[in-house]
C-alpha positions as CSV (number, residue, x, y, z in Angstrom):
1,X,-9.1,-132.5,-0.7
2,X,-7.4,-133.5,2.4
3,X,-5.7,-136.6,2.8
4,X,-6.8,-139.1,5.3
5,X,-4.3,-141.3,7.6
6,X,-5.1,-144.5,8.5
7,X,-2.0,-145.4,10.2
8,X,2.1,-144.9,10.6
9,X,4.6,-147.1,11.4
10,X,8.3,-146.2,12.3
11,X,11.1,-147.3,10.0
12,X,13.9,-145.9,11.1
13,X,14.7,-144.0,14.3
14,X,17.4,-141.7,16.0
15,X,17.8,-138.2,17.8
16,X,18.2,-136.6,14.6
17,X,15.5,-138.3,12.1
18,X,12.6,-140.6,12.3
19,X,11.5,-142.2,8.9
20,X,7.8,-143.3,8.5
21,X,5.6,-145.1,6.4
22,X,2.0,-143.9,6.3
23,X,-0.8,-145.3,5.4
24,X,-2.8,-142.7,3.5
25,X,-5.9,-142.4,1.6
26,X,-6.4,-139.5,-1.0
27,X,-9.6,-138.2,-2.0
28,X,-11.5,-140.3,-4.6
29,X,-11.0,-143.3,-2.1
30,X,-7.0,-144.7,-3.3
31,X,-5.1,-145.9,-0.7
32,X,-1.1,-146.3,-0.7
33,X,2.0,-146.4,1.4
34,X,3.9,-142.9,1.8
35,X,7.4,-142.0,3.2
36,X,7.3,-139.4,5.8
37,X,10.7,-137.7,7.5
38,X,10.5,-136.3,10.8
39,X,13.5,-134.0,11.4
40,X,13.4,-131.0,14.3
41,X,12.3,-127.8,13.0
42,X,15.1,-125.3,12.0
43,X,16.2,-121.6,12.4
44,X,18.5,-119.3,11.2
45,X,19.0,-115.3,11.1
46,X,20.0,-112.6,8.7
47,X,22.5,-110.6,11.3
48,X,23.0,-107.2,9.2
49,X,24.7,-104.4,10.4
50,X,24.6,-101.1,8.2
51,X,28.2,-100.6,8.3
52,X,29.5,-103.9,8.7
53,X,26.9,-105.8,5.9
54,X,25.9,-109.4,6.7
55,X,27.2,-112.0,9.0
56,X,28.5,-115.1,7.0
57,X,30.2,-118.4,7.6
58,X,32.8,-120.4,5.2
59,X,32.1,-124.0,5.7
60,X,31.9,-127.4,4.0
61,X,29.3,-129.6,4.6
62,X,30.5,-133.6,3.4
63,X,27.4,-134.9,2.6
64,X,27.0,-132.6,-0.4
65,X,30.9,-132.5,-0.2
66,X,30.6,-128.5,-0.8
67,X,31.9,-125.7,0.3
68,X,30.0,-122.2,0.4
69,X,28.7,-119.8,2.7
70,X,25.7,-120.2,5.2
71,X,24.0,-117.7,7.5
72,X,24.3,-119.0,10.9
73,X,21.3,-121.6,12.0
74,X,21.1,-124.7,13.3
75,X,18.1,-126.8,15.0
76,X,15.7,-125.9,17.2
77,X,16.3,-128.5,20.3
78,X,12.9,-129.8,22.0
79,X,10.4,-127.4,22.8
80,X,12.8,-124.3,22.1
81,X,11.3,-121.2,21.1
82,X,12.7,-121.0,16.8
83,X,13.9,-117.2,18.0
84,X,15.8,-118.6,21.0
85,X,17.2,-121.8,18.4
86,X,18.4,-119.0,16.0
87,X,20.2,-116.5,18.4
88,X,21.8,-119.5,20.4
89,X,22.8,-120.9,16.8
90,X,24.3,-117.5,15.9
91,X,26.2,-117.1,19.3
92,X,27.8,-120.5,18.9
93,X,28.7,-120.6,15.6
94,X,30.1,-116.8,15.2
95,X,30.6,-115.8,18.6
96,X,28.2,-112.5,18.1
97,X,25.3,-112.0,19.9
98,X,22.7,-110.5,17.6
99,X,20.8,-108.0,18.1
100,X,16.5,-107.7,18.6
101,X,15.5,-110.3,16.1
102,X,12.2,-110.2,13.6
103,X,10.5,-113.1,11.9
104,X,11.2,-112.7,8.2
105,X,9.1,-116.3,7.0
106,X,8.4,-119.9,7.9
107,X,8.0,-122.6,5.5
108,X,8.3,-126.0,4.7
109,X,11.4,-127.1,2.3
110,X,10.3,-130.0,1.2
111,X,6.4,-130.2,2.5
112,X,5.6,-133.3,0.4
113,X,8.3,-135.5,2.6
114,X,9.1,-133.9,5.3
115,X,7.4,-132.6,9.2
116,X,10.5,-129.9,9.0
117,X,9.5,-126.5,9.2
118,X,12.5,-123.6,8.6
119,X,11.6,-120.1,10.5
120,X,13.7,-117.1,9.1
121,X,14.9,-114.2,11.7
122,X,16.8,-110.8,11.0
123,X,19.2,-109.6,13.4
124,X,19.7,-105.5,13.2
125,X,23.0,-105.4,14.3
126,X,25.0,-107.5,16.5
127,X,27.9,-107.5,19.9
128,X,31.2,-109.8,19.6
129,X,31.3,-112.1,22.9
130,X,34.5,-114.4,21.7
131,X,35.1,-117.1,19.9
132,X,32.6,-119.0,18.4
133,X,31.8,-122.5,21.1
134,X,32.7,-124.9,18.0
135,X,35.7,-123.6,16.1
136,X,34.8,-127.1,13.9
137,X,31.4,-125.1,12.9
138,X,33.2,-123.2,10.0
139,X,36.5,-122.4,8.1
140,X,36.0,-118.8,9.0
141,X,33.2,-116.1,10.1
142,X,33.0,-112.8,8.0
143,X,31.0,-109.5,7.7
144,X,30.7,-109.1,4.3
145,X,29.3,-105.4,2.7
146,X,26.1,-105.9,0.7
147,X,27.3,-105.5,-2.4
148,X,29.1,-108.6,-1.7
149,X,26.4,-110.6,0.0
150,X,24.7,-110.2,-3.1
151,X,27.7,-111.7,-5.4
152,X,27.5,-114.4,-3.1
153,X,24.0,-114.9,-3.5
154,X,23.8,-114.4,-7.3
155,X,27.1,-116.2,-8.4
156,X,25.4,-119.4,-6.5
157,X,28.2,-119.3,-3.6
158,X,25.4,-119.8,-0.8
159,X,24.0,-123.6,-1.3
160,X,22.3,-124.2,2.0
161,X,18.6,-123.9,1.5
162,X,17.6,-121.9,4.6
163,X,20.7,-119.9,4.0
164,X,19.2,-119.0,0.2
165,X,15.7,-118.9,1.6
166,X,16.6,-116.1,4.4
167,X,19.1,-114.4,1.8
168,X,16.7,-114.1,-1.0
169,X,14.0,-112.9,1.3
170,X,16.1,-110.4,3.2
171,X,17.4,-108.9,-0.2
172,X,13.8,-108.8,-2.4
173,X,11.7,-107.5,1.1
174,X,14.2,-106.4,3.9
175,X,16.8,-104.5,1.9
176,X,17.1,-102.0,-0.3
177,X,19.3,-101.0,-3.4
178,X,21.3,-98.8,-1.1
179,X,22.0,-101.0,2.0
């Protein structure tokens, strides 16, 4: 039951998102117009530490005008490795280099509309380097124990969806009761 494309044409265009129409034909032979977004891929990582907790950042973001807290991620530029995308992310938006990092997932948010792709990483561990390279990235950066990271998590603090993603799967497969 695949889908058949019989054409695209741009609609909208920038660095950061280009908005389609496609042309597609679904299986039984009707044919319509579809909305694609095509937005770089993203990655983000888990940095836990077992005696500091998890590596957080207090921001707002104004298009949601919200403020919570986010694991530190960003996109992956060009033909950038999603591993490389998430430890530069982390180093420039905490000022920590994380540690050796491990693929936790990689899925589409929103597969129906959109090309993006988020890939998940956990850091064990990470070294302070300075100050984060935007200070405009975030209100503050925190280590927060996991008792807390998972008050956060629960009490719907965390609203960024590969934040929540990476959180939920890091605390149901990654970490136990007693981390």
């Amino acid at each position: 039951m695949r889908w058949e494309i019989h054409g695209e044409r741009a609609l909208y265009e920038s660095e950061w998102v280009t908005v389609t129409m496609a042309d597609v034909e679904v299986p039984g032979g009707r044919r319509f117009d579809h909305h694609v977004v095509r937005v770089p891929d993203a990655a983000g990582a888990v940095v836990h530490d077992p005696d500091r907790g998890v590596l957080l950042l207090w921001r707002h973001r104004f298009i949601p005008d919200t403020w919570a807290w986010e694991l530190p991620g960003g996109m992956v530029d060009g033909d950038e490795d999603p591993a490389q995308a998430a430890r530069r992310e982390t180093l420039e938006e905490t000022g920590w280099e994380p540690g050796p990092l491990t693929e936790l997932a990689h899925f589409y948010p929103v597969s129906g509309l959109s090309t993006q792709c988020f890939h998940l990483y956990l850091a064990e561990g990470a070294s302070p380097v300075g100050a984060p390279a935007d200070q405009l990235e975030s209100e503050r950066v925190e280590w927060v124990g996991m008792d807390e990271f998972r008050r956060i998590v629960r009490e719907g603090e965390m609203l960024d969806g590969l934040s929540f993603a990476a959180a939920l799967y890091t605390l149901a497969f990654v970490c136990n009761a007693d981390t």
